[in-house]
C-alpha positions as a Markdown table, in Angstrom:
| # | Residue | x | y | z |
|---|---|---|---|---|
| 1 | Unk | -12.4 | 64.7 | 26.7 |
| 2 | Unk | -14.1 | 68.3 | 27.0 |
| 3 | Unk | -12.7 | 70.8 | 28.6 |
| 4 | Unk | -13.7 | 72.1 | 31.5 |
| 5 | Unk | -14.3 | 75.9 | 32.7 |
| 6 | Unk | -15.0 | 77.2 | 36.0 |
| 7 | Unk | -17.9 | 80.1 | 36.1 |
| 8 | Unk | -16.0 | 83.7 | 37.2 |
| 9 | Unk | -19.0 | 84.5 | 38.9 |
| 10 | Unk | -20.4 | 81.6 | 41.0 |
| 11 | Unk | -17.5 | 78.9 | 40.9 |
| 12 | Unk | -19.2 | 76.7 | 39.2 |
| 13 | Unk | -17.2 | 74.1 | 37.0 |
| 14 | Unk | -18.7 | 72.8 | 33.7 |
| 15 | Unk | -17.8 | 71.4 | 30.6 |
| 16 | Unk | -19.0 | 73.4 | 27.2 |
| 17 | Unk | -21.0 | 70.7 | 25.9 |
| 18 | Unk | -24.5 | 72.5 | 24.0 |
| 19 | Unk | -24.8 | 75.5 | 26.4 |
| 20 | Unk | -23.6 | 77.8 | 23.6 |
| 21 | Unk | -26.1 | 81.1 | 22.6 |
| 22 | Unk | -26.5 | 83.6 | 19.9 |
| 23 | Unk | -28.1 | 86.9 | 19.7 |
| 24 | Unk | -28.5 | 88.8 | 16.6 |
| 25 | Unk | -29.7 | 92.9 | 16.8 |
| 26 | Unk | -28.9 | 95.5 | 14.1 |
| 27 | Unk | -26.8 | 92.8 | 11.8 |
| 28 | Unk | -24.6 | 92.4 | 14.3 |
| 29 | Unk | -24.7 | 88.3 | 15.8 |
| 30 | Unk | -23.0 | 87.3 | 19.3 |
| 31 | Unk | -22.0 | 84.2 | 19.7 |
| 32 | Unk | -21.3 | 83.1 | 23.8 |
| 33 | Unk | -21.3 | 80.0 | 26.0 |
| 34 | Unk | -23.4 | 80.3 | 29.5 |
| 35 | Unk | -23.0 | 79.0 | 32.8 |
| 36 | Unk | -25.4 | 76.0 | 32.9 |
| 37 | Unk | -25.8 | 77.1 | 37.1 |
| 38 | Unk | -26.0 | 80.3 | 37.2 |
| 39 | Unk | -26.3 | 81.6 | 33.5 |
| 40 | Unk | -23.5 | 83.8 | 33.5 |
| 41 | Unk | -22.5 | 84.5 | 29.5 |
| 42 | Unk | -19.1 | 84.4 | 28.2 |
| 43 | Unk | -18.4 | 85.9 | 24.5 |
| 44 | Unk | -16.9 | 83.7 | 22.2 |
| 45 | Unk | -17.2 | 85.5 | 18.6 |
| 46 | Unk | -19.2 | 89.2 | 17.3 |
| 47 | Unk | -19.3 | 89.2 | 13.9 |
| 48 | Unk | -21.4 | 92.2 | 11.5 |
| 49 | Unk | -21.9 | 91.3 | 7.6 |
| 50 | Unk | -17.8 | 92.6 | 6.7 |
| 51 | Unk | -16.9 | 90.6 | 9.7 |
| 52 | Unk | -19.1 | 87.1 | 8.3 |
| 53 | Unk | -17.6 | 88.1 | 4.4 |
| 54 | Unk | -13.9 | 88.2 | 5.2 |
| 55 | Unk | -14.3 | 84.7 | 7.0 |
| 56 | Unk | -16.1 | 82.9 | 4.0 |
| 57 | Unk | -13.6 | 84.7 | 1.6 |
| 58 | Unk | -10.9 | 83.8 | 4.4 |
| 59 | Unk | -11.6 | 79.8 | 4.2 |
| 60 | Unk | -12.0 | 79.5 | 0.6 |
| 61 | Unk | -8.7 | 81.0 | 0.0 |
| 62 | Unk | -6.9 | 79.0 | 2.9 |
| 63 | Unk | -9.0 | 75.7 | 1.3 |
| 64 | Unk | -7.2 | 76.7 | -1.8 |
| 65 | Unk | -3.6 | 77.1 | -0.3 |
| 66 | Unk | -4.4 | 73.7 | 1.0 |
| 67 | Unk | -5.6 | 71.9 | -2.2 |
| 68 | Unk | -2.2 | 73.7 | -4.2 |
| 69 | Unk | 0.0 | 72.0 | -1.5 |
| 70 | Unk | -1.5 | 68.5 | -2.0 |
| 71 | Unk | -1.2 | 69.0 | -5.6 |
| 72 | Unk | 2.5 | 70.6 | -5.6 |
| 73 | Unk | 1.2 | 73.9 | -7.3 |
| 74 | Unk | 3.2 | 76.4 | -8.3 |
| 75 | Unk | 4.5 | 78.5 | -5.5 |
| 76 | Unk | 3.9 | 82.0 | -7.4 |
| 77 | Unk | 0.3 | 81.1 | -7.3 |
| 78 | Unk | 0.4 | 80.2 | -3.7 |
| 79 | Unk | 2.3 | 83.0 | -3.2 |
| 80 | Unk | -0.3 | 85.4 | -4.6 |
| 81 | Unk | -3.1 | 83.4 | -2.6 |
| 82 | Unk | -1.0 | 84.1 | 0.8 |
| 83 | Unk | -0.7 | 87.4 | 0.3 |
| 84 | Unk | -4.4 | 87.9 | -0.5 |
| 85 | Unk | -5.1 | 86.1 | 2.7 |
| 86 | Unk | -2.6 | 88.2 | 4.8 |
| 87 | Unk | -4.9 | 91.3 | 3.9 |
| 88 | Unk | -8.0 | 89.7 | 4.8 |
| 89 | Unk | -6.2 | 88.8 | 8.0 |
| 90 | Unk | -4.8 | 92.6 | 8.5 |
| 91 | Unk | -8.4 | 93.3 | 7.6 |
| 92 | Unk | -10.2 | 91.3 | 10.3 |
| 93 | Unk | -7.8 | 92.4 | 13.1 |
| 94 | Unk | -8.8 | 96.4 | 12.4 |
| 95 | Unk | -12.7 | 95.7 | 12.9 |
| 96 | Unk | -12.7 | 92.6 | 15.6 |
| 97 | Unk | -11.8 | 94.9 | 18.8 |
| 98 | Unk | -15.1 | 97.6 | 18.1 |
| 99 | Unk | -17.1 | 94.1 | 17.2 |
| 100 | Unk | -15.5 | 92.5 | 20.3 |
| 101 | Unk | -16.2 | 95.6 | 22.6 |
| 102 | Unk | -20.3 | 96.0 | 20.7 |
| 103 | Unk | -20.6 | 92.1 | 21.5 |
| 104 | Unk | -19.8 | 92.3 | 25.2 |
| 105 | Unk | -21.9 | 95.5 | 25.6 |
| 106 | Unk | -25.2 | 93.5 | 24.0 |
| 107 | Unk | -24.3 | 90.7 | 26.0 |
| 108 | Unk | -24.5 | 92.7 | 29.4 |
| 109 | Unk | -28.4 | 93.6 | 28.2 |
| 110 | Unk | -29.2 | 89.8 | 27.7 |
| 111 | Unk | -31.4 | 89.3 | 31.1 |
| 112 | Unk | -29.5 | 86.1 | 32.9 |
């Protein structure tokens, strides 16, 4: 069942189904869902190339963790793997609230 939102600005209740948006300026990429009534945008994701590079480094090492377990890998590797992920975590967390903060300002200049 998909969940449904109701629109801060009109009231309107919808599901987010394929009314999702992206806008890209400066290497910097927005990712939002929109009111289907009155086209009021809601930010889901900002990422910059650091920001896109930490996640792909982020799921291949969490695909590895994963593929250790199923196999019953040694825990020093995993160990090493876990730690390597916390920092990429740590890393993420510094740089998402100036991404977060650009994303919503370049969303406000999106004409409804």
């Amino acid at each position: 069942m998909d969940k449904i939102v109701i629109c801060d600005k009109c009231g309107h209740d919808f599901a987010i189904i394929d009314n999702f948006g992206e806008i890209s300026e400066d290497g910097i990429t927005v990712k939002y869902f929109y009111c289907p009534e009155c086209g009021a945008k809601y930010h889901i994701l900002t990422t910059n190339y650091e920001m896109r590079k930490l996640i792909d480094k982020r799921v291949a090492i969490q695909n590895k963790i994963a593929k250790m377990r199923e196999n019953q890998c040694p825990l020093v590797t995993a160990q090493k793997l876990e730690k390597e992920l916390n920092k990429l975590i740590s890393r993420q967390k510094k740089i998402m609230p100036g991404l977060k903060k650009r994303g919503e300002e370049m969303l406000k200049e999106v004409k409804q």
